[in-house]
C-alpha positions as CSV (number, residue, x, y, z in Angstrom):
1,X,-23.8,64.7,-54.6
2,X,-22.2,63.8,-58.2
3,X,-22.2,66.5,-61.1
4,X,-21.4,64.8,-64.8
5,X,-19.9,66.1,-67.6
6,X,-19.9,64.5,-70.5
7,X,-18.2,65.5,-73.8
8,X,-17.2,63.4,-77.2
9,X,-20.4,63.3,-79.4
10,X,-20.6,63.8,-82.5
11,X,-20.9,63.2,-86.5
12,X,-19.4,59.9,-87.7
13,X,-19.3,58.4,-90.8
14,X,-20.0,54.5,-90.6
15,X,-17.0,52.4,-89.4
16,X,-15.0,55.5,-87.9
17,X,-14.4,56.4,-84.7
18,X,-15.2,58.6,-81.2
19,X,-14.1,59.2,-77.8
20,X,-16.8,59.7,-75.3
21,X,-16.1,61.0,-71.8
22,X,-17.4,61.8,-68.4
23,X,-16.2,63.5,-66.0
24,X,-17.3,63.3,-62.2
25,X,-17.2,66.2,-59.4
26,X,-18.8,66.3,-56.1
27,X,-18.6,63.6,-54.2
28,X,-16.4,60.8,-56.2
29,X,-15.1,58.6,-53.1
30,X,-18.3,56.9,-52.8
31,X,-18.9,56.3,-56.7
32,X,-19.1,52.3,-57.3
33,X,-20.4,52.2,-60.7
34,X,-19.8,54.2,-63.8
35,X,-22.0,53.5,-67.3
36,X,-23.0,54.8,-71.0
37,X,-26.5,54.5,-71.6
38,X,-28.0,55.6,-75.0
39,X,-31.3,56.3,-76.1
40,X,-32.3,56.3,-79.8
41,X,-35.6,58.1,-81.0
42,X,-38.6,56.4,-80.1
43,X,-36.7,54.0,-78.0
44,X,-36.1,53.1,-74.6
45,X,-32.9,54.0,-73.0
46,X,-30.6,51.0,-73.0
47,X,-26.9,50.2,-71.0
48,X,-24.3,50.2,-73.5
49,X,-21.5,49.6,-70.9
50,X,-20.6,49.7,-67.5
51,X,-17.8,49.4,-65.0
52,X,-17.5,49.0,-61.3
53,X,-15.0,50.0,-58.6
54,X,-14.4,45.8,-58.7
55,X,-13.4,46.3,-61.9
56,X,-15.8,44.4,-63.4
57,X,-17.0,45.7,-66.9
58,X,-20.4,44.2,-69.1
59,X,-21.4,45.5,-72.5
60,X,-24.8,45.6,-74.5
61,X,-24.2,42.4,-77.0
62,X,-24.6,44.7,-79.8
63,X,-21.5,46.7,-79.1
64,X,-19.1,44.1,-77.8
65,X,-16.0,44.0,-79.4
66,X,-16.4,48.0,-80.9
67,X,-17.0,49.7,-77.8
68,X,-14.2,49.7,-75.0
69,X,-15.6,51.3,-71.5
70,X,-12.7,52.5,-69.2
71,X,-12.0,54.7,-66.1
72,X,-8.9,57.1,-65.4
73,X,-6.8,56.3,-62.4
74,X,-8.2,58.8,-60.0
75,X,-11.4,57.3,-60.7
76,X,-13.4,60.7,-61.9
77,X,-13.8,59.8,-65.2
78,X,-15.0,57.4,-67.9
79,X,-14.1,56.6,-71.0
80,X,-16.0,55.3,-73.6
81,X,-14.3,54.6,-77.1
82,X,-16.5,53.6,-79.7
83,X,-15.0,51.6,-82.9
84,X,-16.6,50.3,-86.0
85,X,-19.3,52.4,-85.6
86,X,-22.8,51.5,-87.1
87,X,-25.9,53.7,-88.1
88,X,-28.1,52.2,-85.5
89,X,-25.5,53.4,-82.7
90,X,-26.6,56.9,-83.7
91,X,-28.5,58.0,-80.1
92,X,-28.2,60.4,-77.7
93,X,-25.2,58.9,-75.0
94,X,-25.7,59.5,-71.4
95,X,-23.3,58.7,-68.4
96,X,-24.6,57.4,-65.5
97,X,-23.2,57.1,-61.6
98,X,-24.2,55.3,-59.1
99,X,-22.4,55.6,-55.4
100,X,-22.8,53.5,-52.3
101,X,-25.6,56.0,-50.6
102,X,-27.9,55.1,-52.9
103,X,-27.4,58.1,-55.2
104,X,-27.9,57.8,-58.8
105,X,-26.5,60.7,-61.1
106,X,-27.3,61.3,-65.2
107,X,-25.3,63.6,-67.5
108,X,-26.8,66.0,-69.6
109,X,-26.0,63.7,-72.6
110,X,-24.4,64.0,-75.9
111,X,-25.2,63.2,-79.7
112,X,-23.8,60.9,-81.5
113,X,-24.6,60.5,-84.9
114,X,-23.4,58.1,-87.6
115,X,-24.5,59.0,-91.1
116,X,-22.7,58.6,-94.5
C-alpha cells in the first residue's frame, strides 16, 4: 500500500509560477511510475506528466516546455513545477502511483487556479 500527499496548489496570476508536490509512504520500493493528472470542470481527467523508475519522463503537449516533472533521490516524492502558467491550466492536480503489484494509488488532489 501507497499513501499520497500532495501539497502546492493554489492562486496564480497568468504567467507566474507554483510548486506542486507529492509525497509517498507505505510501501515506496515497489513504486515504478510517478504522475500529475489534472481534471478541469466538466472535463475528463487528463496526464499532465509522468516519470518512471527508468527515468523516462512524457508531458501532455499542452504543457511541454512550462511544466518540469521530477523525483527526489530517495524516490518518495514528485515534483511538479509549473511555469508560464495559463488560465486553462486552472484544474484540480492529482498525483498518481503506480508500483509493480499492480497497485494504483490517487492523492486527495489540490487546486490550482490561475486567474488575473
Amino acid at each position: 500500500q501507497v499513501q499520497l500527499v500532495e501539497s502546492g496548489g493554489g492562486l496564480v496570476q497568468p504567467g507566474g509560477s507554483l510548486r506542486l508536490s507529492c509525497v509517498a509512504s507505505g510501501s515506496i520500493f515497489s513504486i515504478r511510475f510517478m504522475g500529475w493528472y489534472r481534471q478541469a470542470p466538466g472535463k475528463q481527467r487528463e496526464l499532465v506528466a509522468s516519470t518512471t523508475t527508468g527515468g523516462t519522463t512524457t508531458y501532455a503537449d499542452s504543457v511541454k516546455g512550462r511544466f518540469t516533472i521530477s523525483r527526489d533521490s530517495a524516490g518518495n516524492t514528485v515534483y511538479l513545477q509549473m511555469n508560464s502558467l495559463k488560465f486553462e491550466d486552472t484544474a484540480v492536480y492529482y498525483c498518481n502511483v503506480k508500483d509493480w503489484a499492480g497497485g494504483f494509488y490517487w492523492g486527495q488532489g489540490t487546486q490550482v487556479t490561475v486567474s488575473s
